[in-house]
Backbone as JSON Lines, residues from 0, in Angstrom:
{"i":0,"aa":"X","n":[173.82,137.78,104.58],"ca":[173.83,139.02,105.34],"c":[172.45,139.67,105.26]}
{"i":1,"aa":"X","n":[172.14,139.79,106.79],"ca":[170.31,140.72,106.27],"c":[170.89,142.15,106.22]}
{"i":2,"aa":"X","n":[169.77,142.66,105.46],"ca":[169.92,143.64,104.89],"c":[169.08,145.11,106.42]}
{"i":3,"aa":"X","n":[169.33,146.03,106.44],"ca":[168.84,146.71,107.42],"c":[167.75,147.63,106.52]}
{"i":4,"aa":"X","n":[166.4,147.91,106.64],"ca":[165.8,149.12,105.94],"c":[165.0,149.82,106.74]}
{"i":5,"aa":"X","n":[164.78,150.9,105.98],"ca":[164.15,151.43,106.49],"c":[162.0,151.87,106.18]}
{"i":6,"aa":"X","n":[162.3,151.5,105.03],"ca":[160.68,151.58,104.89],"c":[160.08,150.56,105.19]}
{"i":7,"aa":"X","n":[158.73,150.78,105.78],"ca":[157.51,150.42,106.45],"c":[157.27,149.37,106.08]}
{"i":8,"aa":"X","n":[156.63,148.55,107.16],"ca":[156.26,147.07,106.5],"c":[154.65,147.94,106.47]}
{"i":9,"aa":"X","n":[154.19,146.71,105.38],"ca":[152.57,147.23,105.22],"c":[151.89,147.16,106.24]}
{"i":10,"aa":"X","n":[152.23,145.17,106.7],"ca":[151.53,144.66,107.69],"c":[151.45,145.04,109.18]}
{"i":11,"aa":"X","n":[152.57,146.07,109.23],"ca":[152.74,146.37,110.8],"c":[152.03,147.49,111.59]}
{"i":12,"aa":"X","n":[150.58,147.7,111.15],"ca":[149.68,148.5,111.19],"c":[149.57,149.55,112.8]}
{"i":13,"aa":"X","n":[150.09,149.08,113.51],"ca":[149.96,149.54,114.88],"c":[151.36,150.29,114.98]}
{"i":14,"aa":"X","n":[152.24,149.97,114.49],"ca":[153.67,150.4,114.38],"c":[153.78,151.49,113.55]}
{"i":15,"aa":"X","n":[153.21,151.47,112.41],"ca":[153.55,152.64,111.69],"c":[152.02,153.73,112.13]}
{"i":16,"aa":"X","n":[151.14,153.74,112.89],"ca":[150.39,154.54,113.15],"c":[150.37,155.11,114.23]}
{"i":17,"aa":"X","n":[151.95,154.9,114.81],"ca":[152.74,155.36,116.07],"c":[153.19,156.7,115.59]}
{"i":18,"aa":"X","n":[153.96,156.99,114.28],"ca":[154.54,158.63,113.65],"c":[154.01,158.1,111.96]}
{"i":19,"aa":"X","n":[153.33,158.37,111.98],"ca":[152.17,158.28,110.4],"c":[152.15,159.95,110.64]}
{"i":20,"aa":"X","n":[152.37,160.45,109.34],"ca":[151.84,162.11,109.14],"c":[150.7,162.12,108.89]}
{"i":21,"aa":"X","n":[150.03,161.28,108.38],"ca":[149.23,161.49,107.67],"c":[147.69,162.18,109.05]}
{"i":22,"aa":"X","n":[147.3,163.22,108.41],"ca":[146.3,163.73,109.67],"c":[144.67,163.02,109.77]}
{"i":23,"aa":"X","n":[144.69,162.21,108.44],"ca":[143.37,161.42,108.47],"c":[143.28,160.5,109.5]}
{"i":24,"aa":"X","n":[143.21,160.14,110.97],"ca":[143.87,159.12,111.45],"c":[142.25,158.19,111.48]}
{"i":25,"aa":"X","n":[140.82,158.84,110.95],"ca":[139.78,157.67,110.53],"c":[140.08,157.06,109.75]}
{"i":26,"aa":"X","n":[140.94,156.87,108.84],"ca":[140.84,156.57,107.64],"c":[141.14,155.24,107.54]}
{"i":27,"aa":"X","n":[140.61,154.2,106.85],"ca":[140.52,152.58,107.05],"c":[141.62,152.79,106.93]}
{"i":28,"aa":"X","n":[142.65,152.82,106.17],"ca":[144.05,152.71,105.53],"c":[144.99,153.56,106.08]}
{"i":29,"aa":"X","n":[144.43,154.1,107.36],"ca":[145.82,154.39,108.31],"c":[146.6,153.46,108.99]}
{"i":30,"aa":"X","n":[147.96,153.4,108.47],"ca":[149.02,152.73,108.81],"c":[149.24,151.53,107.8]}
{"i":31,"aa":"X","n":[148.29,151.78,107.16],"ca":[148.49,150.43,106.09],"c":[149.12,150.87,105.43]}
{"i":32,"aa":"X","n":[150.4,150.9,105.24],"ca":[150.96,151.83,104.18],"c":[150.99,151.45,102.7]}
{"i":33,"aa":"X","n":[150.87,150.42,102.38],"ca":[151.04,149.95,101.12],"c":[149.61,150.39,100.54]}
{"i":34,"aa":"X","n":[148.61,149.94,100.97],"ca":[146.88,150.14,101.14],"c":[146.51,152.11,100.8]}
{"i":35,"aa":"X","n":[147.5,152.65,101.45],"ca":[147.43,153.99,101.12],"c":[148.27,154.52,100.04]}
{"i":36,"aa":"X","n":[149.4,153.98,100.05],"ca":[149.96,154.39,98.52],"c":[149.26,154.28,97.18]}
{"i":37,"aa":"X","n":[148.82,152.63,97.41],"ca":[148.23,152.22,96.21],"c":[147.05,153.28,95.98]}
{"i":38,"aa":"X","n":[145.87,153.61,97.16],"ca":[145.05,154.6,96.73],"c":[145.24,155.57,96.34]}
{"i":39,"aa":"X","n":[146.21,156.34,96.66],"ca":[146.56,157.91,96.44],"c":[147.01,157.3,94.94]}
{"i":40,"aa":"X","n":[147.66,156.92,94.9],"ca":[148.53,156.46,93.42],"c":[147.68,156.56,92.37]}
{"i":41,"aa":"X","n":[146.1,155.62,92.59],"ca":[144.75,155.98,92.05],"c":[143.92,157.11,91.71]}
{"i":42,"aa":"X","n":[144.41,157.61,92.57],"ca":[143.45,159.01,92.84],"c":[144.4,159.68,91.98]}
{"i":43,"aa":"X","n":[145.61,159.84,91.68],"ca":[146.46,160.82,91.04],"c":[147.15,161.48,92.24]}
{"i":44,"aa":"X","n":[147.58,161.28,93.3],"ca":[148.12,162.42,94.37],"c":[148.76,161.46,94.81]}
{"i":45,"aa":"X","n":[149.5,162.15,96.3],"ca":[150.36,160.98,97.33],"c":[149.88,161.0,98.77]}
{"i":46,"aa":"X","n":[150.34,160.46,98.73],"ca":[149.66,160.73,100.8],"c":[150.61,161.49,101.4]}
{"i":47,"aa":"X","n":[150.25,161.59,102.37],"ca":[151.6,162.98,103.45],"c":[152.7,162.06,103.8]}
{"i":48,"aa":"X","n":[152.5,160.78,104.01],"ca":[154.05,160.15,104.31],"c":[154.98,160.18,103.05]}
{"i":49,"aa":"X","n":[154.68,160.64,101.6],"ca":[155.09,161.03,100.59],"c":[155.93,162.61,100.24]}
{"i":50,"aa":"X","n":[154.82,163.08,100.95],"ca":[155.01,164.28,100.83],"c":[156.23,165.3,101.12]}
């Protein structure tokens, strides 16, 4: 049985930068979502799709 979800694939970069909150939309790592977690995660904060 597949399973249905709902969070973001990383790889689907054009798809999730369709409703991305995030307001940086220069930012190399828009829509990459995994790519932006991991940074914020670094930095100590979250990104706005967190938020």
């Amino acid at each position: 049985m597949k399973q249905t979800s709902t969070r973001r694939e990383c790889v689907n970069k054009y798809e999730n930068e369709q409703d991305c909150p995030c307001d940086e939309v220069d930012c190399e790592r828009h829509g990459i979502c995994c790519e932006c977690v991991r940074y914020h995660k670094q930095c100590g904060d979250k990104p706005a799709c967190l938020g």
